[in-house]
C-alpha positions as CSV (number, residue, x, y, z in Angstrom):
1,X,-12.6,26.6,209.4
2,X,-9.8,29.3,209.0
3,X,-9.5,29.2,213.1
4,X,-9.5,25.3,213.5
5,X,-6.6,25.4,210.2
6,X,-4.4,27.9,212.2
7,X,-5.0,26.4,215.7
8,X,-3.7,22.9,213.8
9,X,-0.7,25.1,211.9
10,X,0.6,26.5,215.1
11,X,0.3,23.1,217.0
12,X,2.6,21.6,214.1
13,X,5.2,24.1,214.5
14,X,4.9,24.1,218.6
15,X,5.8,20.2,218.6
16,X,8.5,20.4,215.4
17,X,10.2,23.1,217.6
18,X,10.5,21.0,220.5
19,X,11.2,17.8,218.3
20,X,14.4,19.8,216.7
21,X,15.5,20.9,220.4
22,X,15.1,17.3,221.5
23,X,17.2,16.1,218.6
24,X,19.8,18.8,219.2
25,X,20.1,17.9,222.7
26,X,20.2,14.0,221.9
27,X,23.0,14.9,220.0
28,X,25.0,16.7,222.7
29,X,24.2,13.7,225.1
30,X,25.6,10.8,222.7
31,X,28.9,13.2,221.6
32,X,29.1,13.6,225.6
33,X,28.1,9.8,226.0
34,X,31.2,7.1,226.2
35,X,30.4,4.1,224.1
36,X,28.5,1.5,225.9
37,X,30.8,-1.1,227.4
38,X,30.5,-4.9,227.0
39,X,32.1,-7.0,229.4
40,X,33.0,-11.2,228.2
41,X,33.6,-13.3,231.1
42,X,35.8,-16.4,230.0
43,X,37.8,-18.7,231.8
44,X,41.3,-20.9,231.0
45,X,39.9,-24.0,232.3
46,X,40.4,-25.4,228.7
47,X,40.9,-23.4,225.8
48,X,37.5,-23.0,224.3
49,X,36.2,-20.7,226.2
50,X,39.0,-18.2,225.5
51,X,38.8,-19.1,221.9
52,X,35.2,-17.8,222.3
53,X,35.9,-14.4,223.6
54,X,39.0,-13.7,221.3
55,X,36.5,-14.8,218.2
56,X,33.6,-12.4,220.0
57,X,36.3,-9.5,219.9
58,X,36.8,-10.1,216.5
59,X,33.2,-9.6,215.4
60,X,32.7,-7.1,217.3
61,X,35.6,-4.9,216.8
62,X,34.6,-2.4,214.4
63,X,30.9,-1.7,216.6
64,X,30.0,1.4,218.6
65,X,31.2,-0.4,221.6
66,X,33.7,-0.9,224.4
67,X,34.7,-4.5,224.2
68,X,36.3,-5.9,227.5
69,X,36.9,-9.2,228.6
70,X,37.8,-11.0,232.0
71,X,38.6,-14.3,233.3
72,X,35.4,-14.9,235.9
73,X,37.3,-17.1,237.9
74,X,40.4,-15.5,238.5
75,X,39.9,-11.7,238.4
76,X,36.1,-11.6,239.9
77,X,35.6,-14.5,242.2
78,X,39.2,-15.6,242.7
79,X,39.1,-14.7,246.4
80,X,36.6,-17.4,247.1
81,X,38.1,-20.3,244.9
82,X,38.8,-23.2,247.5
83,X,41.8,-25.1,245.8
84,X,43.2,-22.0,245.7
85,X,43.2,-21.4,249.4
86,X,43.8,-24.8,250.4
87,X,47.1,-24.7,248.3
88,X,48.1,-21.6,249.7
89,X,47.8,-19.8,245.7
90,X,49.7,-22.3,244.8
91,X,46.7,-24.2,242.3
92,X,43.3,-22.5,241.3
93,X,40.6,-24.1,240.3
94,X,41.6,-23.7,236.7
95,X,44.5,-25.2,237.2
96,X,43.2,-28.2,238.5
97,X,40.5,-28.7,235.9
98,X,43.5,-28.6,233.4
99,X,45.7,-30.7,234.9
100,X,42.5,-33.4,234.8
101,X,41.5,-33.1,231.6
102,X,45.3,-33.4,230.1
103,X,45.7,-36.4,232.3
104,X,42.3,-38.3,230.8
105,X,40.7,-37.8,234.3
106,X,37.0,-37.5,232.7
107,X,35.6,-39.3,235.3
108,X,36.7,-37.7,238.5
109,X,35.5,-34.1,236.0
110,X,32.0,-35.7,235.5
111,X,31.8,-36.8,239.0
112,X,32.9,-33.4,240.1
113,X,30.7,-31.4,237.2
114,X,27.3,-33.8,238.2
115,X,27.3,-33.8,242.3
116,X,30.0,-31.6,243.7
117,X,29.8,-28.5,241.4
118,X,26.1,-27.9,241.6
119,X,26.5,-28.2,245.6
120,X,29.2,-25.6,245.7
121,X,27.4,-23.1,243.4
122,X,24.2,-23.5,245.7
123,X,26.3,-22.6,248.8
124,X,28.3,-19.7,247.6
125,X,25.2,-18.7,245.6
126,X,25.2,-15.4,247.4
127,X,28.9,-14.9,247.3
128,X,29.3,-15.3,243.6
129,X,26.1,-12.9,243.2
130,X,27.7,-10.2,245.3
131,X,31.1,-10.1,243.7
132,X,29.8,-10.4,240.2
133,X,28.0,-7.1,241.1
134,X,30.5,-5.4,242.8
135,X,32.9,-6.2,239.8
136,X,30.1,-4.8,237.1
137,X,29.5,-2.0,239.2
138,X,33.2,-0.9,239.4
139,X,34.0,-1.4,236.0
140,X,30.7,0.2,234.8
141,X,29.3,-2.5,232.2
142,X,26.6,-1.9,230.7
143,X,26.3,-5.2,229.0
144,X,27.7,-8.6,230.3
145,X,28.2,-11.7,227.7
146,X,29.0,-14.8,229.4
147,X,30.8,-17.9,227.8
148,X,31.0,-19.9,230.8
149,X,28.9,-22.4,232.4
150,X,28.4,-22.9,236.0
151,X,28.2,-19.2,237.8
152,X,25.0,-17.7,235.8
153,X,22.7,-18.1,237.7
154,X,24.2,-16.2,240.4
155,X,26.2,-13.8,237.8
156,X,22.6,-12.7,236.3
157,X,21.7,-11.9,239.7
158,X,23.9,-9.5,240.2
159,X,23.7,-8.4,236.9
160,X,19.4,-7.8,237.6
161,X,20.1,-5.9,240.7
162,X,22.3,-3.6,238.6
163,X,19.6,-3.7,236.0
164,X,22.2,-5.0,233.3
165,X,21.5,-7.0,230.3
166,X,23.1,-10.7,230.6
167,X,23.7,-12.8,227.6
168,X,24.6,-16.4,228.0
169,X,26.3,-17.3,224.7
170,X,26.3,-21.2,225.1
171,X,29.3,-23.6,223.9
172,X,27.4,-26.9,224.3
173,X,24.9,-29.1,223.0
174,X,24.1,-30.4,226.7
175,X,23.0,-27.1,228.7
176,X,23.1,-28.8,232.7
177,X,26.5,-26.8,233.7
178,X,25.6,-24.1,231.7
179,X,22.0,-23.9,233.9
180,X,23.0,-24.6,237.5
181,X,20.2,-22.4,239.6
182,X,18.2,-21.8,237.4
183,X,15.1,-24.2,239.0
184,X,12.4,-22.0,239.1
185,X,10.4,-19.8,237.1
186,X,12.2,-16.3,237.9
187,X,14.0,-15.6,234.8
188,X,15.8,-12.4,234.1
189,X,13.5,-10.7,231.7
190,X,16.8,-9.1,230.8
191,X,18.5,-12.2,230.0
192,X,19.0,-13.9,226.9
193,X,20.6,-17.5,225.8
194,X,22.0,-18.2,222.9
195,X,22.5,-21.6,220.9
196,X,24.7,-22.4,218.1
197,X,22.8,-25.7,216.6
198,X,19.2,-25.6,217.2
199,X,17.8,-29.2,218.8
200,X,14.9,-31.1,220.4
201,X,17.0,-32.3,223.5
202,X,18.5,-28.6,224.1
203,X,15.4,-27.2,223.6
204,X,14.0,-29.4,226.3
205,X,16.8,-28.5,229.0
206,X,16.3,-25.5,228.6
207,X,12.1,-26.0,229.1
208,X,13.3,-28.0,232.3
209,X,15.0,-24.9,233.3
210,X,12.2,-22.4,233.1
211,X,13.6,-20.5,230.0
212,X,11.0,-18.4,228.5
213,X,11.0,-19.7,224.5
214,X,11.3,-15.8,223.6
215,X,14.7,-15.5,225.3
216,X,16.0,-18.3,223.1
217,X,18.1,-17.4,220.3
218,X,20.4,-19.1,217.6
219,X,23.3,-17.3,216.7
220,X,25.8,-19.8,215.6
221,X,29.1,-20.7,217.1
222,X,31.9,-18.2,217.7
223,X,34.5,-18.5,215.6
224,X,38.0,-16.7,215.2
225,X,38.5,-15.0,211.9
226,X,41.2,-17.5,210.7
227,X,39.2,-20.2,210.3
228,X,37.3,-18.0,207.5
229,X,40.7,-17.2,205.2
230,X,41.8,-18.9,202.4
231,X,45.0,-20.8,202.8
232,X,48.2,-21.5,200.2
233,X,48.0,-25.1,201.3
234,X,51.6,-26.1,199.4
235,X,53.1,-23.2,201.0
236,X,52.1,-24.3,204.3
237,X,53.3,-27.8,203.9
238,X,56.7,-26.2,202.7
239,X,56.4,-24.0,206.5
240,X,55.4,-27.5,208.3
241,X,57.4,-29.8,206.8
242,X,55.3,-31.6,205.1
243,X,55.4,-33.7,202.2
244,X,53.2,-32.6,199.6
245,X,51.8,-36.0,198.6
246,X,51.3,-37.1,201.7
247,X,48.2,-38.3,203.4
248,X,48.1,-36.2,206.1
249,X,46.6,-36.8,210.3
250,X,46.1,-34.5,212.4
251,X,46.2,-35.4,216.3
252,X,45.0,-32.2,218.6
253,X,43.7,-33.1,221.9
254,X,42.6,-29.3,223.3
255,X,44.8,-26.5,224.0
256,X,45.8,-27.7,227.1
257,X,47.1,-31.1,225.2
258,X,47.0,-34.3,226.3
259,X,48.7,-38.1,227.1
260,X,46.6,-39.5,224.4
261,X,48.5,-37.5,221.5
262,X,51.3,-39.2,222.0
263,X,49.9,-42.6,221.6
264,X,48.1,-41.7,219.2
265,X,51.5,-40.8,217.2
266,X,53.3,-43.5,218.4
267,X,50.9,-46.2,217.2
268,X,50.5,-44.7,214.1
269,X,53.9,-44.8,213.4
270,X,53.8,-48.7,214.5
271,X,51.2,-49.2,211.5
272,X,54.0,-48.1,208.7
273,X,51.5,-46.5,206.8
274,X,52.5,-43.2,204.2
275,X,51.2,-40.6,206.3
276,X,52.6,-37.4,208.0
277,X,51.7,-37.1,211.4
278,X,51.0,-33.6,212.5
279,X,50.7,-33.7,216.7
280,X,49.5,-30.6,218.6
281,X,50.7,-31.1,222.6
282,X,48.7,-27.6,223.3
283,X,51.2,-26.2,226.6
284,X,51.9,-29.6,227.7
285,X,55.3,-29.3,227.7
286,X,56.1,-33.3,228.9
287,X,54.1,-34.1,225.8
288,X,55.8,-32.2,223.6
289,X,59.2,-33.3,224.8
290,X,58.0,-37.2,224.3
291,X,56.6,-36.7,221.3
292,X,60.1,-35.0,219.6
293,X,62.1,-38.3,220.9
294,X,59.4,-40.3,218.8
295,X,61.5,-41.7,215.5
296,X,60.0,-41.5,212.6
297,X,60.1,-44.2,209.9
298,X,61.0,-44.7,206.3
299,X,56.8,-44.4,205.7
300,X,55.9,-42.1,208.3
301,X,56.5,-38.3,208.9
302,X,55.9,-36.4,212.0
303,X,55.7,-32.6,212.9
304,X,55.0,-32.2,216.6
305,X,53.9,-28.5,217.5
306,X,53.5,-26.9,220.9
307,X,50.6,-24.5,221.6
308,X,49.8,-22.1,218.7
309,X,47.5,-19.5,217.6
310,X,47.5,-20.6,214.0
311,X,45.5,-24.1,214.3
312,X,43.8,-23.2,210.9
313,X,47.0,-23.6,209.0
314,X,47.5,-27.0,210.2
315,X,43.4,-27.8,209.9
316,X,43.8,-26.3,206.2
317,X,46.7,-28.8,205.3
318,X,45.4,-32.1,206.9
319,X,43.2,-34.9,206.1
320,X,42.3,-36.3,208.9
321,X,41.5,-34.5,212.2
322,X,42.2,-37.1,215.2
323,X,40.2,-35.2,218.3
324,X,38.5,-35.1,221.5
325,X,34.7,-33.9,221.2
326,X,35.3,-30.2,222.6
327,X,32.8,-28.2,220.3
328,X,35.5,-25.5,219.5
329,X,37.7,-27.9,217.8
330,X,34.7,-29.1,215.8
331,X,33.2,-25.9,214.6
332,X,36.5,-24.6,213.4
333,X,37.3,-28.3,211.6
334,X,33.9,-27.5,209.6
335,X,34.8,-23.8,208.9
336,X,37.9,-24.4,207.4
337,X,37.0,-27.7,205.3
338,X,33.7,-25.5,204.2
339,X,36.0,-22.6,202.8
340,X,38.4,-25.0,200.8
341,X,35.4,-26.9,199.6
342,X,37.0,-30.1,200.8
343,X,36.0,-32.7,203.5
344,X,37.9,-32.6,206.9
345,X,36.7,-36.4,208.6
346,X,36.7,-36.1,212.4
347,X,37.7,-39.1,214.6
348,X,36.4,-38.2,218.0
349,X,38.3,-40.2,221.0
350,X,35.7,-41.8,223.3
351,X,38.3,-44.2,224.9
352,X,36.9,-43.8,228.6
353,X,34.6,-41.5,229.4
354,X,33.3,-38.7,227.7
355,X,32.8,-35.5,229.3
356,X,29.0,-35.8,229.6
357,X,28.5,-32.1,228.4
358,X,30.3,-33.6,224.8
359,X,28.7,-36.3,224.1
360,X,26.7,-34.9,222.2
361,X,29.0,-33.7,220.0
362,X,29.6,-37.3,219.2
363,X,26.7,-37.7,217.9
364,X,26.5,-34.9,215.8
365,X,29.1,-35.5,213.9
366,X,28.3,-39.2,213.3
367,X,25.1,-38.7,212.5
368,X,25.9,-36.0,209.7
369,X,28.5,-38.1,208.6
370,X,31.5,-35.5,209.5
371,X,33.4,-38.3,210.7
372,X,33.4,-41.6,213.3
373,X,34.6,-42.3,216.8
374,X,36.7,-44.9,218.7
375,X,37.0,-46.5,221.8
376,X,40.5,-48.5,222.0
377,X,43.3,-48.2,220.0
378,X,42.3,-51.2,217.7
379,X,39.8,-49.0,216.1
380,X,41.6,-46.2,215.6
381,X,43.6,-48.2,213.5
382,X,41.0,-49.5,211.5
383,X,39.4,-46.2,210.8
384,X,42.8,-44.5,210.0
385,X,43.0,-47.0,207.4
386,X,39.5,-46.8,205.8
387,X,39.5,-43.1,205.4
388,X,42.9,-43.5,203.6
389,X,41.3,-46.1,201.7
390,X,38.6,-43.4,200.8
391,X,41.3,-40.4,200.4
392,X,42.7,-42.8,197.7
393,X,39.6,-43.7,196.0
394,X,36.9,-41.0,196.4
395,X,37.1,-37.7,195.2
396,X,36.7,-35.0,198.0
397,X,32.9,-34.6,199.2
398,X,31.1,-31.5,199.7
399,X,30.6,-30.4,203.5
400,X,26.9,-30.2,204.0
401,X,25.7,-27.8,206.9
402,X,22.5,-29.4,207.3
403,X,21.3,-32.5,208.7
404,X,19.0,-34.7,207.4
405,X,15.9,-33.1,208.7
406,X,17.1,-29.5,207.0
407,X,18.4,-28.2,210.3
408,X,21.5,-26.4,210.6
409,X,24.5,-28.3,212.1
410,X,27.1,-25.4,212.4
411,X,27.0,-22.1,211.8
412,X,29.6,-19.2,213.1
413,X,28.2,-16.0,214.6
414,X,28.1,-12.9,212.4
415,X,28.2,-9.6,213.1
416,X,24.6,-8.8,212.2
417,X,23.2,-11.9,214.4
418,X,25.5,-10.7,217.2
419,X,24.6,-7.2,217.0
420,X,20.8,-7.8,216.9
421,X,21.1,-9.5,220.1
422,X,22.4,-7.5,221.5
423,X,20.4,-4.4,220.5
424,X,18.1,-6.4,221.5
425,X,19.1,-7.0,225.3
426,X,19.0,-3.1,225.7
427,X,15.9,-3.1,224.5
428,X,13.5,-6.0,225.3
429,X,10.5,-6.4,223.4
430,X,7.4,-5.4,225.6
431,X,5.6,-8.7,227.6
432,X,2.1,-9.3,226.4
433,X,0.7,-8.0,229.4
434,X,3.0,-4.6,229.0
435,X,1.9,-4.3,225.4
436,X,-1.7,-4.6,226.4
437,X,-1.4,-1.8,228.8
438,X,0.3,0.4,226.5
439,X,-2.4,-0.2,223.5
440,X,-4.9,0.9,226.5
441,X,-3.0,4.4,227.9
442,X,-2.4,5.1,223.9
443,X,-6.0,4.3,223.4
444,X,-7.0,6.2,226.5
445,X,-5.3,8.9,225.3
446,X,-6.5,9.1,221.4
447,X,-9.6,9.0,222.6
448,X,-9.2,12.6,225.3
449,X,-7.5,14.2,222.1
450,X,-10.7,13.3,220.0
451,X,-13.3,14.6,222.4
């Protein structure tokens, strides 16, 4: 007994010494170590996407990381963009997607988004893999977060010969673009995709798409940290020029504006109605010029504001949010009415067609009663009207964030749900199949230490 006790005692101390030297060196290694680096790929075709990333930033920029960002398009793959070699530089794809959607060309986008787009990404499927790796490589990521659709499939690739984790932090309720190649059952076991409302119809793209359920996660939307502050709403109206009992509309058609804001404004102005008229022309310049030589009348007030980064202020001070159904715009319209305990109603514009990757954000906010949409100017008119009708006679409602069947309908991303994802992606919980050999060699092996 006094030989098996001092066999045991010196065994102890054998494996504490070589725990302690293990610790020490682990500790040499991570002071040694740079932190790991995380790499956002965004794009400026709209503004959502860049929205995204700069709200990303934000939550993560007190971690243990290296937070960097790029624009995919431009910086990584630019050297294959098409329109940009057919113009001679002159117009990227970007720019041409812009100039579309701030025209009200949805239909030549959809046509484009539904037959060309998942031609091209087929054919330069290769290409796209290949630079995306040669661009992860050289910068040395260590972990890529995506908020862009289209170029995953082939992005992940490169990411999986690298041996990278790839996040896929979706935007919208309809996944197609966000899933283009991915129509068989090879999924990255490194990969993870993230949703920010959890639904039957997502859930089933994504089946469609062989995504594992396991790499499905809801984090919530991103959202920048200034749709989370408290505002002085009167001393905002006094910075906007706006009259403080005024009913007040806001008209914001997307960062990169829109023809529709400004007939919006103008026939709002026709109605002679007591309302202020706040329009956002995003860095459409023409806009913003045609909206300044609309004249105001003795019942109507109008502030017309080029691009800005401080959206929340006007969101904070308005009544009525006149929009198209981007999911950015939405999110943060919730955010801000949640933390002033008020009710921001949403009229979504559906005059012509919807982007087919939005629609159903139409529906989600009709259905949870966060507001209404039109399809001609005639209703427009007739909602403005009813929800000042309401303004007048109801007090404010409380925002709900769930739907009728108890399910979240918008939720930002927080640190901690980011984070765990993350962690997460470096670290991949074991397959059934790997945890079953495992429990066998640990088995295996407590048995030989036994005999």
């Amino acid at each position: 007994m006094f030989y098996l006790a001092a066999l045991l005692f010196f065994t102890f101390n054998i494996f504490a010494d070589k725990g302690s030297e293990q610790g020490a060196n682990q500790n040499i290694i991570n002071q040694s170590n740079p932190k790991k680096k995380i790499l956002i790929l965004y794009s400026d075709g709209g503004s959502c996407h860049k929205s995204a990333t700069s709200a990303l930033k934000e939550v993560l920029e007190d971690s243990n990381y290296d937070i960097q960002s790029v624009n995919f398009f431009k910086d990584v793959v630019g050297t294959i963009d098409t329109i940009k070699s057919l113009t001679f530089g002159y117009v990227t794809c970007e720019d041409a997607y812009n100039k579309m959607l701030s025209n009200g060309w949805n239909t030549l986008v959809n046509y484009y988004a539904m037959s060309l787009a998942p031609v091209l990404m087929d054919w330069k499927e290769n290409d796209l893999k290949n630079l995306s790796k040669e661009y992860f490589k050289n910068h040395k990521a260590d972990l890529i977060i995506s908020t862009i659709p289209m170029i995953n499939y082939s992005a992940a690739l490169g990411a999986k010969e690298l041996d990278i984790p790839y996040i896929l932090l979706t935007l919208d309720l309809e996944l197609k673009t966000w899933l283009y190649g991915f129509s068989k059952p090879d999924f990255y076991e490194k990969m993870i995709i993230t949703l920010w409302n959890d639904n039957q119809q997502t859930r089933e793209r994504l089946k469609e798409h062989f995504v594992p359920e396991n790499k499905i996660k809801v984090i919530g939307f991103p959202i920048r940290k200034q749709f989370f502050e408290k505002k002085d709403i009167s001393e905002l109206k006094k910075l906007y020029g706006v009259p403080e009992n005024k009913f007040v509309i806001m008209i914001m058609n997307g960062g990169s504006g829109g023809t529709a804001a400004y007939r919006y404004a103008k026939k709002i102005i026709s109605m002679n109605i007591p309302v202020h008229i706040i329009a956002c022309a995003g860095r459409n310049e023409r806009i913003t010029k045609k909206l300044n030589r609309l004249k105001p009348n003795n019942k109507v007030s109008i502030t017309t504001l080029g691009f800005t980064q401080n959206i929340s202020d006007v969101m904070a001070i308005s009544n009525l949010l006149i929009t198209k159904p981007g999911p950015g715009t939405l999110n943060e319209a919730i955010s801000v009415a949640l933390k002033h305990n008020t009710k921001l109603p949403i009229l979504i514009d559906s005059t012509g067609s919807a982007l087919f990757w939005e629609k159903p954000h139409i529906d989600l906010i009709k259905n949870n009663n966060l507001g209404s949409s039109f399809e001609n100017i005639q209703e427009l008119e007739k909602l403005i009207l009813e929800y000042l009708a309401k303004h007048k006679a109801e007090p404010q409602e409380e925002v709900l964030l769930t739907d009728k069947n108890n399910c979240v309908i918008s939720m930002a991303i927080t640190k901690e749900r980011l984070l765990n994802i993350i962690e997460e992606s470096f670290n991949p919980p074991l397959s059934q199949q790997e945890a079953q050999i495992r429990n066998t060699i640990c088995k295996s092996r407590t048995e030989t230490v036994l005999f």
